[in-house]
C-alpha positions as YAML, in Angstrom:
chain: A
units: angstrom
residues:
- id: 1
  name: UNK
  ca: [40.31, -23.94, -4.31]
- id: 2
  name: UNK
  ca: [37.72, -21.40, -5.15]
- id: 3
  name: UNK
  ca: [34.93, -23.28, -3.92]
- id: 4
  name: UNK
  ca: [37.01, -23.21, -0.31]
- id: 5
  name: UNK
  ca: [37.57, -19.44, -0.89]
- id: 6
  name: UNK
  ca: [34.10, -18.92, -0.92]
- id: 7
  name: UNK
  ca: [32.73, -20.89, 1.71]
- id: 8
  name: UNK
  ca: [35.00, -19.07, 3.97]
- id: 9
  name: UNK
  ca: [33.42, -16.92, 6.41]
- id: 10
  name: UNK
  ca: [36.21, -13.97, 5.53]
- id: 11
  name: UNK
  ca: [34.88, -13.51, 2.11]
- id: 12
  name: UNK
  ca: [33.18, -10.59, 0.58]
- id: 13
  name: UNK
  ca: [30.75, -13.91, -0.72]
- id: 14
  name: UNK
  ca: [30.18, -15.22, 2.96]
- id: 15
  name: UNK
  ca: [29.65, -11.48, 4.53]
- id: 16
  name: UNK
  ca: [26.88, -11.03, 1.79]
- id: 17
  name: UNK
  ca: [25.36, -14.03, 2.63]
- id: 18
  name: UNK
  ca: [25.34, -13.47, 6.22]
- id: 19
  name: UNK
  ca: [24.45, -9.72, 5.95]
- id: 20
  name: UNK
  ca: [20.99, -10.66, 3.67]
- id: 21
  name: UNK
  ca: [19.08, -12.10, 6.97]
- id: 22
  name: UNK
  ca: [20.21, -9.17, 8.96]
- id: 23
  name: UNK
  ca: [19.02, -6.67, 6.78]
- id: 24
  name: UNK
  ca: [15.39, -8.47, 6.31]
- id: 25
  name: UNK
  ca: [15.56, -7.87, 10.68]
- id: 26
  name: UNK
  ca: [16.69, -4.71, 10.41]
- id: 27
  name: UNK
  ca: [13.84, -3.52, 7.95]
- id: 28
  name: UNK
  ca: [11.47, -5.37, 10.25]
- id: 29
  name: UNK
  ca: [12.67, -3.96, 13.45]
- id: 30
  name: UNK
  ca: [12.93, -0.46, 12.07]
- id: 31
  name: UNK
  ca: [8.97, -1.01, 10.79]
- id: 32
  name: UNK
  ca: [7.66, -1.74, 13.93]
- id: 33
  name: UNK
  ca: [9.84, 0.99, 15.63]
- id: 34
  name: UNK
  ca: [8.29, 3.41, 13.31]
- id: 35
  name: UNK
  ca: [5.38, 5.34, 14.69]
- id: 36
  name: UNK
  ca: [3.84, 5.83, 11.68]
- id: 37
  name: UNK
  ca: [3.98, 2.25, 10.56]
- id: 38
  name: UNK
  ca: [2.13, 1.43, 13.90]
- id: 39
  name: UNK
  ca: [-0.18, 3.73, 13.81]
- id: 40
  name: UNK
  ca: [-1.52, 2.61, 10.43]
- id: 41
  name: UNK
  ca: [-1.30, -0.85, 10.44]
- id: 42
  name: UNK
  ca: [-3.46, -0.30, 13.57]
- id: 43
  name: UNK
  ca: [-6.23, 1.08, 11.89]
- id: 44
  name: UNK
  ca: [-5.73, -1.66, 8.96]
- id: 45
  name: UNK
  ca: [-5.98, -4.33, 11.38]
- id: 46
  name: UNK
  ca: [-9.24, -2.75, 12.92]
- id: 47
  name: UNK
  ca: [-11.33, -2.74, 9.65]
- id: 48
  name: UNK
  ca: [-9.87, -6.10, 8.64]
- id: 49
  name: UNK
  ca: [-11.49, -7.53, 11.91]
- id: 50
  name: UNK
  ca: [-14.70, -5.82, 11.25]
- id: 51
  name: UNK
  ca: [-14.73, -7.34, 7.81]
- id: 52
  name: UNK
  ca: [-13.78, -10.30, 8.47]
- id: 53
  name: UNK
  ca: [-16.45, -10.23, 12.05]
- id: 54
  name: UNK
  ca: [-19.43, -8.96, 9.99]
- id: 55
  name: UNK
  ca: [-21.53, -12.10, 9.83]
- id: 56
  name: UNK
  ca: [-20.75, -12.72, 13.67]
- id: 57
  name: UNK
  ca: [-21.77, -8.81, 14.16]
- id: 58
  name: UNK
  ca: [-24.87, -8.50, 11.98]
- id: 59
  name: UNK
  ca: [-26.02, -11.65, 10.92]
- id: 60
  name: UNK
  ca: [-28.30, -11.97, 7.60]
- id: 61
  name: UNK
  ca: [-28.61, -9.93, 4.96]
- id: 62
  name: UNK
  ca: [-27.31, -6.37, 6.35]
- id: 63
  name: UNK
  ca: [-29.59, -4.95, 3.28]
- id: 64
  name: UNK
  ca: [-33.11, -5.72, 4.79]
- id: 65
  name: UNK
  ca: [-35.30, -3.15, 6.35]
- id: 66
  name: UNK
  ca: [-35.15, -3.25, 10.00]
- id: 67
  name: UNK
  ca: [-36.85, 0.07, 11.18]
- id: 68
  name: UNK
  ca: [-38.24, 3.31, 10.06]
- id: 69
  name: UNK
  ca: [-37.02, 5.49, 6.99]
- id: 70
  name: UNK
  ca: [-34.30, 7.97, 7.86]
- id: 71
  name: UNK
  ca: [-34.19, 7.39, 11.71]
- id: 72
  name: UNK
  ca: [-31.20, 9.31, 13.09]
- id: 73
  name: UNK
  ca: [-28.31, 7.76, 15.05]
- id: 74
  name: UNK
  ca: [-29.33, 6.44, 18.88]
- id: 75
  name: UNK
  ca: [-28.79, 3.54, 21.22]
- id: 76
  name: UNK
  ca: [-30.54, 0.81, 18.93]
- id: 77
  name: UNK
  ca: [-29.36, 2.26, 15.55]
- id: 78
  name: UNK
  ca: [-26.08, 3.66, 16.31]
- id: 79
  name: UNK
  ca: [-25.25, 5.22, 12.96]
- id: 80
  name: UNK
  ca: [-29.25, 5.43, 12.09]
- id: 81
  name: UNK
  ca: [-30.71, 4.13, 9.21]
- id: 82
  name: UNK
  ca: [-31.18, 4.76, 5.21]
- id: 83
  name: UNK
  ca: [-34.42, 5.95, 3.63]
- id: 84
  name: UNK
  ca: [-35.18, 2.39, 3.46]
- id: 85
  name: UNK
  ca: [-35.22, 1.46, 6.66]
- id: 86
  name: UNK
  ca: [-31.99, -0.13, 6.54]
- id: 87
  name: UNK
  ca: [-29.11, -0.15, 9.38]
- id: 88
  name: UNK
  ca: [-26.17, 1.66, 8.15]
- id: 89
  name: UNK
  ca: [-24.41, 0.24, 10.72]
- id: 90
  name: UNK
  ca: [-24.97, -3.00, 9.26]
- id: 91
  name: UNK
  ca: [-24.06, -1.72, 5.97]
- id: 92
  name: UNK
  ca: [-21.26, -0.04, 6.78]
- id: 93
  name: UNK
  ca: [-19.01, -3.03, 8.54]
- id: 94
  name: UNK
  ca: [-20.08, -5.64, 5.77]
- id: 95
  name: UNK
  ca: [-19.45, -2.75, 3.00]
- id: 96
  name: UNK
  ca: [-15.43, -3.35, 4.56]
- id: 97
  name: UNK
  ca: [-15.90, -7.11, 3.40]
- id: 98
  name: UNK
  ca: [-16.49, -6.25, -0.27]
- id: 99
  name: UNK
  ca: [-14.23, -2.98, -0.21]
- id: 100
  name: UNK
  ca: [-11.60, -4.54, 1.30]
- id: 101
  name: UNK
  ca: [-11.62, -7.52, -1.12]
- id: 102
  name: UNK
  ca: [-11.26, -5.50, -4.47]
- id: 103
  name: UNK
  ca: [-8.54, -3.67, -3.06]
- id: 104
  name: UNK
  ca: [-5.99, -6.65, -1.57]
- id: 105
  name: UNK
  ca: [-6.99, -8.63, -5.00]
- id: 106
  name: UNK
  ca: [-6.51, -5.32, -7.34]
- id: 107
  name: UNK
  ca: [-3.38, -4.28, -5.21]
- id: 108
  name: UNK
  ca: [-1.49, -7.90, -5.26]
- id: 109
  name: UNK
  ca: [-2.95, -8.56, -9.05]
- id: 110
  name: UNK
  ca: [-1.56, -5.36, -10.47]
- id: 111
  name: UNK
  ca: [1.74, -5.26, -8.44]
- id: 112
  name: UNK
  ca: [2.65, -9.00, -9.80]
- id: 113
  name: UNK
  ca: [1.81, -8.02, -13.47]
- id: 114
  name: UNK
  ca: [4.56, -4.85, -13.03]
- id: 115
  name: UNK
  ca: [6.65, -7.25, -11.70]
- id: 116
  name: UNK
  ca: [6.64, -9.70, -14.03]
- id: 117
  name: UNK
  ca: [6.68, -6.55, -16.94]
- id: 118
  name: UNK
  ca: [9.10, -4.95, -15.02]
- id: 119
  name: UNK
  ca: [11.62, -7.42, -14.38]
- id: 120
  name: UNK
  ca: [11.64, -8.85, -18.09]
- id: 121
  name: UNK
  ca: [11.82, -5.33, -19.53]
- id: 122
  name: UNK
  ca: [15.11, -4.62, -17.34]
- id: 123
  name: UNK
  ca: [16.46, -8.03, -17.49]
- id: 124
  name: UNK
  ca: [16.41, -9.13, -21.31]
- id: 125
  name: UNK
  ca: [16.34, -5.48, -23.15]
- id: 126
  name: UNK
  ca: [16.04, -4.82, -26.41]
- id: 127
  name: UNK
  ca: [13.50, -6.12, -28.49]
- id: 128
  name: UNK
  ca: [11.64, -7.47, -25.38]
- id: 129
  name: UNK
  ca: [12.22, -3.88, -23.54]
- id: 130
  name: UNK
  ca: [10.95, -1.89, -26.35]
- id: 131
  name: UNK
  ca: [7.92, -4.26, -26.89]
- id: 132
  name: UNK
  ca: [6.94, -3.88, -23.14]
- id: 133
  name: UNK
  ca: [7.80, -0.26, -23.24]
- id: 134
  name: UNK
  ca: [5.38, 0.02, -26.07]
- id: 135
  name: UNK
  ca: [2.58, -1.70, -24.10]
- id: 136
  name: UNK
  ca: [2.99, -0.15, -21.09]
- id: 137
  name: UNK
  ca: [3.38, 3.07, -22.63]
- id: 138
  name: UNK
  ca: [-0.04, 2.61, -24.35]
- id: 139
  name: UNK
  ca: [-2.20, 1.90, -21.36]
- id: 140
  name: UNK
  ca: [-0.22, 4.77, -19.53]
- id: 141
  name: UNK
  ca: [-1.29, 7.03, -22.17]
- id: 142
  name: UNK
  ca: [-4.87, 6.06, -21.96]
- id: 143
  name: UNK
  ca: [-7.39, 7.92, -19.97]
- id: 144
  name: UNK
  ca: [-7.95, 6.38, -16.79]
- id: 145
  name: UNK
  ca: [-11.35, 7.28, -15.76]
- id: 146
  name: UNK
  ca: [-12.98, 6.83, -19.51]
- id: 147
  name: UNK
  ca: [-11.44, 3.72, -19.98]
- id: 148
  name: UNK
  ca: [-12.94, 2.67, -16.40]
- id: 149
  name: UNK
  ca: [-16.44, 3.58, -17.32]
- id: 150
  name: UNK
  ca: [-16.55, 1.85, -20.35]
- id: 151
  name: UNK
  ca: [-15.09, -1.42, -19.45]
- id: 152
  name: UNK
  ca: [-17.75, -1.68, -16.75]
- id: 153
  name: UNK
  ca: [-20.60, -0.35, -18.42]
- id: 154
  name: UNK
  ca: [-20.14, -3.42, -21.53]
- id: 155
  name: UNK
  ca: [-19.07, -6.17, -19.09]
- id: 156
  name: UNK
  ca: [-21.23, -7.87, -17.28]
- id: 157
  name: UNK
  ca: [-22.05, -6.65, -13.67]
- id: 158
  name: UNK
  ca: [-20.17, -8.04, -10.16]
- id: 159
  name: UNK
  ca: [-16.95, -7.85, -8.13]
- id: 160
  name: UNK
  ca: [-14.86, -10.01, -11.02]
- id: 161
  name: UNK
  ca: [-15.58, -7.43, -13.70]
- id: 162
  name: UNK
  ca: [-14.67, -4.64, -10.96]
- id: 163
  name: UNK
  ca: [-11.51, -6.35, -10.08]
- id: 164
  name: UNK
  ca: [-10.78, -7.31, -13.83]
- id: 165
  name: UNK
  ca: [-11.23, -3.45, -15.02]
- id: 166
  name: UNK
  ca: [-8.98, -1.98, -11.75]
- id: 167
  name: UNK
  ca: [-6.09, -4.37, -12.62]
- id: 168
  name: UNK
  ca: [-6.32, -3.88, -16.46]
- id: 169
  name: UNK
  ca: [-6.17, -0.18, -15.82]
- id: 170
  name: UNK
  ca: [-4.06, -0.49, -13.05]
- id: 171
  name: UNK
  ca: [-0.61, -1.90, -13.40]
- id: 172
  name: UNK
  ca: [1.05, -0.09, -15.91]
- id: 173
  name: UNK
  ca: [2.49, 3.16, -13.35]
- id: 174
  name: UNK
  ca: [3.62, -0.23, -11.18]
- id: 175
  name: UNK
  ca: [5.55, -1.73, -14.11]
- id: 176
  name: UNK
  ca: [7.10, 1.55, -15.05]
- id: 177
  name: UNK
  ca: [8.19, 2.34, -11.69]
- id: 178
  name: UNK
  ca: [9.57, -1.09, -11.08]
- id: 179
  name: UNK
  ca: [11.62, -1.04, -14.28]
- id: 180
  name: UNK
  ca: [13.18, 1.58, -13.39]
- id: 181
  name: UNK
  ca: [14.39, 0.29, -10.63]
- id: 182
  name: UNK
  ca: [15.45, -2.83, -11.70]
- id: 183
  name: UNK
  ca: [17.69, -1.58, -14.61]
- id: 184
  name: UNK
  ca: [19.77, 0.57, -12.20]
- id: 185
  name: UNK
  ca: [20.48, -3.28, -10.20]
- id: 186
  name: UNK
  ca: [20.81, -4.78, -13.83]
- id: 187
  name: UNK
  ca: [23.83, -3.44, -14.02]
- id: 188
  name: UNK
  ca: [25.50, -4.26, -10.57]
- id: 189
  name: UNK
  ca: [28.55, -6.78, -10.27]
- id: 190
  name: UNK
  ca: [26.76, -9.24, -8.42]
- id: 191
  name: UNK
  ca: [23.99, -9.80, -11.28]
- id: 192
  name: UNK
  ca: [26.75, -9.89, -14.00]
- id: 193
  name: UNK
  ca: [28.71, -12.69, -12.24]
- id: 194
  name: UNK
  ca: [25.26, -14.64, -12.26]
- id: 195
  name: UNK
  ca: [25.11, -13.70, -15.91]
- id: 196
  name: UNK
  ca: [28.91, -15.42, -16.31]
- id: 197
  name: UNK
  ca: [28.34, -18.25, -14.05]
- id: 198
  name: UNK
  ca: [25.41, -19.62, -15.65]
- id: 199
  name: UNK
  ca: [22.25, -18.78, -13.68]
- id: 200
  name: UNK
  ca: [19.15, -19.41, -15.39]
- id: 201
  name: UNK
  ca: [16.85, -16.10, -16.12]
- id: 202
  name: UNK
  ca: [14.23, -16.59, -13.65]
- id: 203
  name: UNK
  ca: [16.56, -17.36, -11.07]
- id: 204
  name: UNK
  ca: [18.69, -13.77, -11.58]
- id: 205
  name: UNK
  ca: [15.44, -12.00, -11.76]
- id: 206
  name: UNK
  ca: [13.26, -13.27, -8.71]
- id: 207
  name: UNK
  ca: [16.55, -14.55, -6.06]
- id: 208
  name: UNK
  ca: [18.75, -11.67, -7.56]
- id: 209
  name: UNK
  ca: [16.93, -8.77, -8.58]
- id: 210
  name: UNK
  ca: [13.95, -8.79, -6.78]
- id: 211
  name: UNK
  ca: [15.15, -8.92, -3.40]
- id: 212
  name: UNK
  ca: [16.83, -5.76, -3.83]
- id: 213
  name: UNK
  ca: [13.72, -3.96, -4.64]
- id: 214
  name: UNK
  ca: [11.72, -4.77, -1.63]
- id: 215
  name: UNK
  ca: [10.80, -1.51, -0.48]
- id: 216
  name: UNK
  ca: [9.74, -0.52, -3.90]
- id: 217
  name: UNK
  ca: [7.58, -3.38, -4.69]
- id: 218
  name: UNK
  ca: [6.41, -2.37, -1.09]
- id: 219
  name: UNK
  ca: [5.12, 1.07, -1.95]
- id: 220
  name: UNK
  ca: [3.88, -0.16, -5.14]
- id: 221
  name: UNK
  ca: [1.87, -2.29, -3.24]
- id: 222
  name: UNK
  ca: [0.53, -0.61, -1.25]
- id: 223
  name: UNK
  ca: [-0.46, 2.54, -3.64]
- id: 224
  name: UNK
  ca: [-2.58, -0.35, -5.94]
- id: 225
  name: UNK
  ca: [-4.40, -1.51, -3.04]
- id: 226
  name: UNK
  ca: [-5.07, 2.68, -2.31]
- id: 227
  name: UNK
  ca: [-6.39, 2.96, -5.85]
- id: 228
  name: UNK
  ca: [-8.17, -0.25, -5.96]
- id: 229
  name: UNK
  ca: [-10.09, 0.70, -3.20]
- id: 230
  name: UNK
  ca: [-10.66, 4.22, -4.29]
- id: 231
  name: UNK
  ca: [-11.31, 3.37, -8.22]
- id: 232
  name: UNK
  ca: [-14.04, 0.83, -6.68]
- id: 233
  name: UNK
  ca: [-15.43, 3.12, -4.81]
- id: 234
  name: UNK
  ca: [-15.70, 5.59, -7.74]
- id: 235
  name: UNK
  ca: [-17.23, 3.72, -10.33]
- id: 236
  name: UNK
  ca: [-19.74, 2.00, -7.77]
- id: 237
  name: UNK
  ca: [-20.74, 5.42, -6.95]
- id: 238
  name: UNK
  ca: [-21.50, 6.21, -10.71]
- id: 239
  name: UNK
  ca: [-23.90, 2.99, -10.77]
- id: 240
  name: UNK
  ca: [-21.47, 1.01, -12.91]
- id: 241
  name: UNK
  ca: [-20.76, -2.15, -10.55]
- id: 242
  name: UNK
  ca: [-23.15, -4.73, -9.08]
- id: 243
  name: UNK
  ca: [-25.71, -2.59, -7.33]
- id: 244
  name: UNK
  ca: [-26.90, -5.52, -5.41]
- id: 245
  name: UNK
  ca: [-23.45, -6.16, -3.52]
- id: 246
  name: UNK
  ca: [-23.12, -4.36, -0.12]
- id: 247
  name: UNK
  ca: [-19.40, -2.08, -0.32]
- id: 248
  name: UNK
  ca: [-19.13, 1.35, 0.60]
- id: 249
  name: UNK
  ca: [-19.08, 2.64, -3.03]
- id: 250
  name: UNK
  ca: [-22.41, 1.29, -3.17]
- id: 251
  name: UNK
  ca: [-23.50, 2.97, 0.22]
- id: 252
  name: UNK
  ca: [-22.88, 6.07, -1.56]
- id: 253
  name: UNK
  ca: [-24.57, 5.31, -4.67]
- id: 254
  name: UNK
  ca: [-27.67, 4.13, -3.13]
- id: 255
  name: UNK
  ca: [-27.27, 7.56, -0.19]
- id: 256
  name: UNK
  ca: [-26.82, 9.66, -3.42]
- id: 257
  name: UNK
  ca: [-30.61, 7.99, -5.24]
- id: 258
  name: UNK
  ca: [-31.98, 8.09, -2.19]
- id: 259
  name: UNK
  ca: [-31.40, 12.29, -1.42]
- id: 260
  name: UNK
  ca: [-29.57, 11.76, 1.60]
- id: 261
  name: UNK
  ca: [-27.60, 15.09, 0.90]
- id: 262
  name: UNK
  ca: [-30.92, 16.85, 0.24]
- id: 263
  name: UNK
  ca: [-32.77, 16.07, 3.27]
- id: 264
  name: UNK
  ca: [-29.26, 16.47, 4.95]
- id: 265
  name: UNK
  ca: [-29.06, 12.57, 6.33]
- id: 266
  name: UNK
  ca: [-25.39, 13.22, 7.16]
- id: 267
  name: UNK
  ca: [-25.12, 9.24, 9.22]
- id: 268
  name: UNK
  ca: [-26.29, 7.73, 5.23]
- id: 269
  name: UNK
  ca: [-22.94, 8.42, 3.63]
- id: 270
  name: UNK
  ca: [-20.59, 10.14, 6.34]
- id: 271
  name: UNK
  ca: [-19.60, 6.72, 7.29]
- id: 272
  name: UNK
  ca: [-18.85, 4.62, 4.21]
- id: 273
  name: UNK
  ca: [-16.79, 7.67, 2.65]
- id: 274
  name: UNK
  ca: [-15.28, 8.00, 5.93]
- id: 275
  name: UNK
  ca: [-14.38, 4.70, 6.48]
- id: 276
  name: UNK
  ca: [-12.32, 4.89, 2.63]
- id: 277
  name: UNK
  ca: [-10.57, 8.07, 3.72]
- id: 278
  name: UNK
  ca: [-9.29, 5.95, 6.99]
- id: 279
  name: UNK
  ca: [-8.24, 2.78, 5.24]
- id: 280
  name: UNK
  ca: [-6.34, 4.95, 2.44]
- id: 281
  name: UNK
  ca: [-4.88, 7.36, 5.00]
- id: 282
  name: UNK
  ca: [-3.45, 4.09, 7.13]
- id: 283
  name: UNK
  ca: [-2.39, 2.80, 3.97]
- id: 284
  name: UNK
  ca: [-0.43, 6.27, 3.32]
- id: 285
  name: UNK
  ca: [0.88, 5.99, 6.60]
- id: 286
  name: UNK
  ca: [2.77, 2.29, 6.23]
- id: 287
  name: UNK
  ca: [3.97, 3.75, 2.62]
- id: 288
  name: UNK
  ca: [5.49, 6.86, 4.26]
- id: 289
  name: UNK
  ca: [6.98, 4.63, 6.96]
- id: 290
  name: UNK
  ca: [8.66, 2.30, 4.48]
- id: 291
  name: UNK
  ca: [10.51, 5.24, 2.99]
- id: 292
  name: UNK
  ca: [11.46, 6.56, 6.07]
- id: 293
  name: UNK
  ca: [13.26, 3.21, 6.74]
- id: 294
  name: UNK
  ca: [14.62, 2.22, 3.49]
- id: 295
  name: UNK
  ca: [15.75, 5.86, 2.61]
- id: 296
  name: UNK
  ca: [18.58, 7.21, 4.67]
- id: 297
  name: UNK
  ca: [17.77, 10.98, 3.59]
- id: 298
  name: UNK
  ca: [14.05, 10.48, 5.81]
- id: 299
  name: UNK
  ca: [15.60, 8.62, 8.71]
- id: 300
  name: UNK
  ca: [15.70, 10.70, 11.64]
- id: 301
  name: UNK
  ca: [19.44, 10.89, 13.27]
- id: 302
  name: UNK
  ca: [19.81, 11.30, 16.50]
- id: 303
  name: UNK
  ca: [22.32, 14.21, 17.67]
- id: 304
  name: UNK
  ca: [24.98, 13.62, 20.00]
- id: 305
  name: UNK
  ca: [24.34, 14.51, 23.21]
- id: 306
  name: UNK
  ca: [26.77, 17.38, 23.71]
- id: 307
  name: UNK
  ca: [29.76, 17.08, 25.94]
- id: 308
  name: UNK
  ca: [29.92, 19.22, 29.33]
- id: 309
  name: UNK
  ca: [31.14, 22.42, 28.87]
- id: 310
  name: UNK
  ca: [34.05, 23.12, 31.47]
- id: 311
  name: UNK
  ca: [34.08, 26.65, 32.30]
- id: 312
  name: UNK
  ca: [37.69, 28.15, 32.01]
- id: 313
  name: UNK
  ca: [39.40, 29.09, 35.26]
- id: 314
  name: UNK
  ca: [39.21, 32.62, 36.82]
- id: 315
  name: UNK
  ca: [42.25, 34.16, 35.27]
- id: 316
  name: UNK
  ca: [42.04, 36.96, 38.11]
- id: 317
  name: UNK
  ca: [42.18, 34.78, 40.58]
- id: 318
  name: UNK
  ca: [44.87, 32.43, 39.44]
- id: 319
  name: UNK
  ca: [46.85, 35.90, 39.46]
- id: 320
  name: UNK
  ca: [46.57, 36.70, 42.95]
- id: 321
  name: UNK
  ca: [46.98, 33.45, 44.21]
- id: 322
  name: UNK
  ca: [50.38, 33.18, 42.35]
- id: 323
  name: UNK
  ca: [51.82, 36.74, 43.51]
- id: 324
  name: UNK
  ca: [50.29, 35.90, 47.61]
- id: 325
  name: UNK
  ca: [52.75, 32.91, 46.95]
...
């Protein structure tokens, strides 16, 4: 009898079911309406071709010296070259490979470790939540940028040791932000009748929990691949990652040896630090837009286009109509 009342299509059970495939299209939809979301995952898509184009576009190694020292942007150098002799060009689109790389690996890496934190820290509580809690209070507490510098200067140089010190540093603001989250749907009737009917753990917490806090894990997402990127970019530029690897934290490092901002060689490292600034601004903009469409204070409502107004009749003339009568 109450397997029949559920299957019914009438049911509060059925209507959920039915409503969880609308709202994935409606999130969608409401995405790609967004101007914001188009306009950055436009940009995103750009460098990701470039990156991903690079050997087609500049075959070999994009380090070698293919002209004179410190030649300034024209037709067969567009964006000149370094005090090497090297096309920055060339540097610049296969920097995107490397770049690019560190921050989808440090973004998904860290955002799965405060999920799995996260979710466990809301879902079991007490000892388990305060032993998380400890932990994730510990590396929150830490100082980023000193912890950064000497993880990488003790480890052994390359992109793995980048990528291992980014998520390490990395994921506890994710996993405090998502447990947050997921104790307010901890406590929501549909979670405690999985409790009662006998739903394994993992089961609640990734086809129960998780689902609710799409937009969240969204944003979180996308903010780790921001810092990834950035934090790469940072510590390259100190001379602490693999100075043989083409990114654009190394463009800088090697513009910054090299005197570019002395002798004023604006096309060495206006390009590599611009090309961060665009990929974290798009990035920005597809964060903003998922708030704007998950949050009903930031959606813009339409007003209602106002009715006609009838203008009342002449009150003077209805007078002296009436009395010529």
């Amino acid at each position: 009898m109450a397997t029949a009342i559920l299957q019914q299509p009438g049911t509060t059970a059925g209507k959920t079911a039915a409503a969880k495939p609308k709202t994935s299209r409606s999130f969608l939809r409401g995405l790609l309406a967004n101007r914001k979301a188009l306009a950055g995952m436009a940009v995103l898509a750009v460098f990701i071709v470039l990156a991903l184009l690079a050997p087609v576009l500049f075959p070999g190694d994009p380090s070698r010296i293919t002209a004179m020292a410190s030649l300034e942007p024209d037709a067969e150098h567009l964006l000149g070259t370094t005090a090497k002799g090297q096309d920055v060009l060339a540097l610049t689109v296969h920097g995107a490979r490397s770049s690019l790389l560190v921050g989808l690996t440090v973004g998904f890496a860290s955002t799965f470790i405060g999920i799995l934190v996260g979710l466990a820290s809301a879902y079991f509580g007490r000892f388990i939540d305060e032993a998380l809690s400890l932990v994730t209070n510990v590396f929150l507490l830490l100082p980023g940028l000193p912890l950064l510098v000497i993880l990488a200067a003790f480890l052994p140089p390359g992109l793995g040791t980048v990528i291992l010190v980014l998520v390490v540093t990395g994921w506890a603001g994710s996993a405090r932000v998502l447990r947050s989250q997921a104790l307010s749907i901890r406590s929501k009737d549909f979670v405690a009748a999985a409790v009662v009917s006998g739903e394994r753990a993992g089961r609640i917490m990734f086809r129960e929990i998780l689902p609710n806090m799409a937009s969240i894990v969204m944003g979180t997402l996308l903010a780790c691949v921001i810092y990834g990127i950035g934090a790469q970019a940072g510590l390259e530029f100190l001379g602490l990652g693999d100075v043989s690897t083409v990114s654009w934290g190394n463009n800088l490092f090697w513009a910054g040896n090299e005197g570019a901002l002395l002798t004023g060689s604006w096309w060495v490292f206006v390009p590599s630090g611009a090309c961060i600034a665009l990929v974290a601004f798009a990035l920005a903009l597809i964060n903003y837009a998922v708030d704007e469409v998950t949050n009903p204070r930031l959606r813009k409502i339409k007003a209602p286009a106002a009715a006609p107004v009838q203008s009342a009749p002449d009150t003077r003339a209805t007078i002296e109509r009436s009395a010529a009568q």
